[in-house]
C-alpha positions in Angstrom: 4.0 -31.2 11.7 1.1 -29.9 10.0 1.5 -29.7 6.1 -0.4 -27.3 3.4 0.1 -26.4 -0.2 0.8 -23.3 0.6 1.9 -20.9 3.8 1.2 -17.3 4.1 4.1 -15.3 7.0 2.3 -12.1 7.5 -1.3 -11.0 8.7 -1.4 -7.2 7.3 -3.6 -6.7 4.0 -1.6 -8.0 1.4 -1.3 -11.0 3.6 -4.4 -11.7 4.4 -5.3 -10.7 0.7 -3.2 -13.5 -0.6 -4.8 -15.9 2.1 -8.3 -15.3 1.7 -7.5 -15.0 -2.5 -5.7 -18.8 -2.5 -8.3 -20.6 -0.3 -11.4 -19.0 -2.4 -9.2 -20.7 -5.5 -8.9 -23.7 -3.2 -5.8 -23.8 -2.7 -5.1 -25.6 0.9 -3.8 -22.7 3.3 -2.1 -21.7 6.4 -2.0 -17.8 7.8 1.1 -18.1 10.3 0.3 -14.2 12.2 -0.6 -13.2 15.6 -3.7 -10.8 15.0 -2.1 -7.5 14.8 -3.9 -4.3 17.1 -6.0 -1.7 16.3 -4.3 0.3 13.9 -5.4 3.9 13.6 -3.8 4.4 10.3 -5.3 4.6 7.0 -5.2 3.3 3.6 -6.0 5.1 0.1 -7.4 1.7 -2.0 -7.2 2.4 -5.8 -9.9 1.3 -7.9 -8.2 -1.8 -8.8 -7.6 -2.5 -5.3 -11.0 -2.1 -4.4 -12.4 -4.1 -7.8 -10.1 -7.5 -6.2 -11.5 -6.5 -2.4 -15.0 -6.6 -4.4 -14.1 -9.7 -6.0 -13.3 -11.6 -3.0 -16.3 -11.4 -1.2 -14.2 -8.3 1.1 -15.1 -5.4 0.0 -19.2 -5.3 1.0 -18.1 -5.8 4.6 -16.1 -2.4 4.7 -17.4 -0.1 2.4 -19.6 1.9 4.7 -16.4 2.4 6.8 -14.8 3.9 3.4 -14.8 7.3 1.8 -14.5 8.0 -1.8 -11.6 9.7 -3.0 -13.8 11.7 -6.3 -10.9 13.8 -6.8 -7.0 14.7 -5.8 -6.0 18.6 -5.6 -2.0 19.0 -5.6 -0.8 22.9 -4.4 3.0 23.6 -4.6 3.2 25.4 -0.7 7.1 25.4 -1.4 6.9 29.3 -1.8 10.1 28.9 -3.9 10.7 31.6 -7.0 9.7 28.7 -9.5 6.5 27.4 -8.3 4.5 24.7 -9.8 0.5 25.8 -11.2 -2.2 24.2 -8.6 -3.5 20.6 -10.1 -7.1 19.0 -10.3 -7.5 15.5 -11.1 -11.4 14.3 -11.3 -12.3 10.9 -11.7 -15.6 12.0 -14.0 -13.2 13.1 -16.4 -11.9 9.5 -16.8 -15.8 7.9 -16.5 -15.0 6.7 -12.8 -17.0 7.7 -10.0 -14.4 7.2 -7.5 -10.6 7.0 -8.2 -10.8 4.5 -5.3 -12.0 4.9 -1.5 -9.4 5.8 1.7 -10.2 3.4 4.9 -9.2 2.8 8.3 -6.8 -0.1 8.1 -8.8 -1.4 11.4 -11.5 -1.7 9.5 -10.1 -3.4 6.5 -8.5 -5.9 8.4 -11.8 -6.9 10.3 -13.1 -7.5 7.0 -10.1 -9.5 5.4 -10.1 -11.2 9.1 -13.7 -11.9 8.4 -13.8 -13.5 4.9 -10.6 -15.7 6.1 -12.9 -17.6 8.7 -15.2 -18.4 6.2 -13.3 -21.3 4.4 -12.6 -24.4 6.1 -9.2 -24.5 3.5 -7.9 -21.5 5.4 -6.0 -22.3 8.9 -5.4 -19.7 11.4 -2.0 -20.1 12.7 -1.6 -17.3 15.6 2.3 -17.7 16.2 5.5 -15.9 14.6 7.6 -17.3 12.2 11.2 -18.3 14.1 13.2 -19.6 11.0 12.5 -21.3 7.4 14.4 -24.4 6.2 14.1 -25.0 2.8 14.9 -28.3 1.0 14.1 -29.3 -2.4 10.7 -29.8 -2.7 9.2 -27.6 0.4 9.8 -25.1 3.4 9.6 -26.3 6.6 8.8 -23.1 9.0 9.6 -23.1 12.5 6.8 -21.3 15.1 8.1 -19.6 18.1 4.9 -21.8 20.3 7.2 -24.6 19.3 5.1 -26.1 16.3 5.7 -26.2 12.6 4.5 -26.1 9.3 5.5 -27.7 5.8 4.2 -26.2 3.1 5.2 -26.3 -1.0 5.4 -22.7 -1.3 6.1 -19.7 1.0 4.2 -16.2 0.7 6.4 -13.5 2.8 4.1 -10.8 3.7 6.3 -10.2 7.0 7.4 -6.3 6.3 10.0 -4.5 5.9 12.7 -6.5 7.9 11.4 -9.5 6.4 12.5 -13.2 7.9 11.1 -15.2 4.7 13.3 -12.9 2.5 16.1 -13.8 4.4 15.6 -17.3 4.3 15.5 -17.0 1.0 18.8 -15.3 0.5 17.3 -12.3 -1.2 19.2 -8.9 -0.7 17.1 -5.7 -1.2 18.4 -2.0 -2.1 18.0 0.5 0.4 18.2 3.7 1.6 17.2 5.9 4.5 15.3 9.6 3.7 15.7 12.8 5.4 12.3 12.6 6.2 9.7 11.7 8.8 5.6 11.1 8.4 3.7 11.9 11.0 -0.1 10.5 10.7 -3.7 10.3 12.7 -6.9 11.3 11.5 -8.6 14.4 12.9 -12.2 15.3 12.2 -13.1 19.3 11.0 -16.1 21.9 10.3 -15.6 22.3 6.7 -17.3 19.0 4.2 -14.0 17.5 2.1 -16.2 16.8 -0.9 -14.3 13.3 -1.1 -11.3 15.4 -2.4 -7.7 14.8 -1.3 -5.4 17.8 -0.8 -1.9 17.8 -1.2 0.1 20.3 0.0 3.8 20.5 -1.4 6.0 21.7 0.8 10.0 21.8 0.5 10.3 19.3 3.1 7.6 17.3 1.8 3.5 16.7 1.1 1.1 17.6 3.9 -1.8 15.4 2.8 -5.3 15.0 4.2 -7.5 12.0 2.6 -11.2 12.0 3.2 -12.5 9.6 5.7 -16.4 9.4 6.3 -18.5 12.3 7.3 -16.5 15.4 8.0 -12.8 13.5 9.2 -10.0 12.9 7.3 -6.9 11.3 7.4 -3.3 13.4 7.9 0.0 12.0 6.2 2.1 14.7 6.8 6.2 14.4 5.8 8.6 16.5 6.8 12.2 17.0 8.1 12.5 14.8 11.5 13.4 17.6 13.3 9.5 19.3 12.0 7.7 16.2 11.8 8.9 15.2 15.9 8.3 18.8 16.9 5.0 19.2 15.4 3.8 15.8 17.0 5.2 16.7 20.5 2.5 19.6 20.4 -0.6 18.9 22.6 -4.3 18.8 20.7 -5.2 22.0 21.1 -1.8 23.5 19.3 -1.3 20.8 17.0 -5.5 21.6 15.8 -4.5 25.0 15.2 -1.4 24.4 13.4 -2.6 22.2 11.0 -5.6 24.1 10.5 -2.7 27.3 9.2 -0.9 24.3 7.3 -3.6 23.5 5.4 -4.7 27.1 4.6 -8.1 26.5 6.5 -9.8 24.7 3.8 -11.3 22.5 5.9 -12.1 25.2 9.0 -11.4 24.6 12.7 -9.9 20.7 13.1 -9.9 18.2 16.2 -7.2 15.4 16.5 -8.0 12.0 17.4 -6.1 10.0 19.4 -3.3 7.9 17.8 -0.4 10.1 16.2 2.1 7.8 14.6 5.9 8.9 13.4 7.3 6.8 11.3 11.1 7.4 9.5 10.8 7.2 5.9 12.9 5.0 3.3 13.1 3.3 -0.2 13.5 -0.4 0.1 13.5 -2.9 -3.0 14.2 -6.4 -2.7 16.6 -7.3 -5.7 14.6 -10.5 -6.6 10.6 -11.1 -5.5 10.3 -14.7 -5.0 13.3 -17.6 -4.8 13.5 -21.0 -3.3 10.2 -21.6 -2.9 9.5 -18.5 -1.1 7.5 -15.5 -3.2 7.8 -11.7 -1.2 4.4 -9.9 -1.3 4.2 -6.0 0.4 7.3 -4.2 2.0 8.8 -8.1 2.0 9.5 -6.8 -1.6 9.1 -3.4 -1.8 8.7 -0.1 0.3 8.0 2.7 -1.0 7.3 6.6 0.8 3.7 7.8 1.7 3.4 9.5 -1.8 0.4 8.9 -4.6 -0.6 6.5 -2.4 1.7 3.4 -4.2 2.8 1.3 -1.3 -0.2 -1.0 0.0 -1.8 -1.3 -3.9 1.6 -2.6 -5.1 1.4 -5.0 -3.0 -2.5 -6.0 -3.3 -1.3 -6.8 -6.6 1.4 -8.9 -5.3 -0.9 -11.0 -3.7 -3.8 -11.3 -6.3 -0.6 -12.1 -8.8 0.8 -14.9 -6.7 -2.6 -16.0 -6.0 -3.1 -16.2 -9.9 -0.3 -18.1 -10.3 -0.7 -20.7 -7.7 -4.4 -21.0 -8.9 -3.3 -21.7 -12.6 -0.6 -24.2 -11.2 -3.3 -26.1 -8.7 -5.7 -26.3 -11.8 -2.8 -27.9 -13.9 -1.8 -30.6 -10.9 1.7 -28.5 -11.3 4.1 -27.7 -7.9 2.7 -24.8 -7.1 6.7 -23.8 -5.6 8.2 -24.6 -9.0 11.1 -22.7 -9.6 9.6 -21.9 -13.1 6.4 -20.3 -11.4 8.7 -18.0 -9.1 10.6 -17.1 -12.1 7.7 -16.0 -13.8 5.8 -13.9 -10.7 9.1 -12.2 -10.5 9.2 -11.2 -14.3 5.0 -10.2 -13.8 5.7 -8.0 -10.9 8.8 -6.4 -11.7 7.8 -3.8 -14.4 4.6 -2.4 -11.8 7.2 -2.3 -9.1 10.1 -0.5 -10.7 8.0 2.1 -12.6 5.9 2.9 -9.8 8.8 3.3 -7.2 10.9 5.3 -9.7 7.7 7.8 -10.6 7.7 8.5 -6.6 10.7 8.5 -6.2 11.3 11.4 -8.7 8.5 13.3 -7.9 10.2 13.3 -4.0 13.3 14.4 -5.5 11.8 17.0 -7.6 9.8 18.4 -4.3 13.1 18.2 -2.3 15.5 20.1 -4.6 16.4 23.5 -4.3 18.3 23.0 -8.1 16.6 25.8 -10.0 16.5 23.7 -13.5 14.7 20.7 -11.6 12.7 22.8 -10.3 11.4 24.4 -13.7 11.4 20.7 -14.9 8.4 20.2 -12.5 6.8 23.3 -13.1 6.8 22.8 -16.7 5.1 19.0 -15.9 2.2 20.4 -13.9 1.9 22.8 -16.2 0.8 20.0 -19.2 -0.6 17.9 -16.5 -3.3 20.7 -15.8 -3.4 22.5 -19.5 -3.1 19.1 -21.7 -5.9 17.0 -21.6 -5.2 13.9 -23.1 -1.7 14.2 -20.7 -3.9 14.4 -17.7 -6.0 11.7 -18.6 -3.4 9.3 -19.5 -1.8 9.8 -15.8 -5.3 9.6 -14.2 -5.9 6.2 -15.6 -2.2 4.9 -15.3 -2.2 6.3 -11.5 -5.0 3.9 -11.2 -4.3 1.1 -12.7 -1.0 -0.1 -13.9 -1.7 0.0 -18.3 0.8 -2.8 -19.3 -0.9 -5.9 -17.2 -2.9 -6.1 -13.8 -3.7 -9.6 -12.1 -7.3 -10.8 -12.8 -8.5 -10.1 -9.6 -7.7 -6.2 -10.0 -10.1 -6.8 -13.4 -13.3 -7.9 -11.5 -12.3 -11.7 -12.6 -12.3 -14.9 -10.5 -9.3 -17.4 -10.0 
């Protein structure tokens, strides 16, 4: 049985994030995932996510596959009786250059695969996790090639139907949506000028994110019986119906291969981290495709438990104390819950044919776009969580 300090169940970005985080702090590391495939999807990094990428030694070895996102344009395309006045948030008004960049996760994983092989602290472990057995003072995980590893603490970064926060005995909230997203990337005549569009339609956002040169990426939510109907079209129909959904601002469109429909829900996990195990990503929380929440939640997941471990390692502490879990769960509670509640409102609000709700959002766009100081202070708290971000997220080492 091989042992380490710490074990990391999960190969997606947050965690390889948390890998490639502990062993640059040196903490002794093992990354149990098979290496996932080429995943056509993309992924909107916030600045914060971007500064810890940056940090890490990541971010160099992706950026040229990256746009920049310089602003976000929201349009209410409900065509309801109460409709909400277009909104224009620009990162120069908040002194950024970039509110962060949107990337093919293919790409971002070659590069988080990349800076993993560098440290000799790091294993490699290409098996699945078959079940956790947790005693006192470590985890022992079981492989499905037959193997196993010990380790003193447990990072589940295994998704949405998470085996680690089973193990643990940690329950999660959930519910199912009325809604589907259907995503690829498509290329188009028309330059983005690194500005998202959001379309806000009564089943949902139509969304295209710049990607580099003139191709973005579509996240497009909708009713299941729209979202499965529109990706049944072939490329020439679906082209010119997304080219009508999104008014033509971006001309004539091609789709690229790789349509993906996936059935939306809200999922939080009632604790993040017990018995030695600590959830990072949809092992704690998941979130819908909206504002762009998900994957930078959990970024900061990992860069927090990295933190933690680091300070632990540094003070000869168990780096799977109970204390330690107690106190990632009290750090990572406040981002999660506000940020899940803001989307989950602003879903509701988009959903809702109750005419006071709908004036409700009305009258909010209305400040967003006519208040400054209102606008501002969204800008910089959609970025950046204001009440505490891990040190990684604030350009600092471990």
């Amino acid at each position: 049985m091989d042992t380490v300090e710490v074990a990391v169940v999960g190969g997606g970005p947050a965690g390889l994030t948390a890998a490639v985080a502990l062993a640059r702090a040196g903490v002794d590391t093992a990354l149990i995932s098979k290496r996932p495939p080429d995943d056509q999807r993309t992924t909107a990094l916030l600045l914060g996510s971007v500064t810890a990428l940056e940090t890490l030694g990541v971010w160099p070895r992706c950026k040229a596959d990256a746009a920049p996102l310089r602003s976000m344009r929201i349009v209410d395309d409900t065509r309801r009786l109460l409709r909400a006045p277009e909104l224009v948030f620009a990162a120069a008004e908040i002194g950024l250059e970039a509110f962060g960049y949107n990337i093919e996760n293919k790409h971002l994983l070659a590069a988080l695969d990349a800076e993993a092989a560098q440290f000799a602290g790091l294993a490699r472990v290409e098996s699945t996790a078959q079940a956790l057995v947790i005693s006192a003072d470590r985890v022992t995980i079981r492989l499905a090639d037959g193997g196993a590893i010990s380790a003193r603490l447990v990072v589940g970064a295994d998704g949405r139907n998470s085996l680690c926060r089973a193990a643990a005995g940690i329950d999660s909230d959930r519910h199912a949506l009325a809604q589907t997203a259907l995503t690829f990337n498509l290329g188009h005549a028309r330059p983005h000028n690194d500005t998202s569009t959001e379309f806000h339609a009564a089943a949902g956002p139509f969304t295209l994110v710049p990607l580099p040169g003139r191709r973005s990426s579509l996240v497009f939510v909708s009713d299941p019986a729209t979202a499965g109907a529109v990706a049944a079209l072939d490329d020439a129909a679906l082209a010119e119906d997304l080219e009508r959904r999104a008014h033509s601002i971006l001309g004539a469109m091609t789709v690229e291969p790789g349509r993906g429909l996936f059935p939306l829900a809200a999922q939080i996990a009632r604790y993040f981290a017990a018995d030695r195990i600590a959830l990072v990503g949809e092992a704690a929380h998941v979130l819908p495709p909206i504002g762009a929440q998900g994957l930078n939640l959990g970024l900061r997941d990992a860069a927090a438990i990295a933190e933690i471990v680091a300070e632990a390692k540094r003070a000869g502490g168990d780096v799977g104390d109970p204390g330690l879990l107690a106190r990632y769960d009290r750090m990572r509670r406040p981002d999660i819950a506000s940020r899940a509640l803001a989307v989950d409102l602003l879903n509701r609000t988009l959903l809702s044919d109750f005419l006071p709700l709908q004036a409700g959002r009305q009258l909010g766009f209305w400040l967003a776009e006519c208040v400054g100081p209102l606008r501002r202070a969204l800008m910089r708290e959609g970025v950046a969580p204001a009440f505490w971000q891990p040190r990684l997220m604030r350009g600092e080492g471990l």
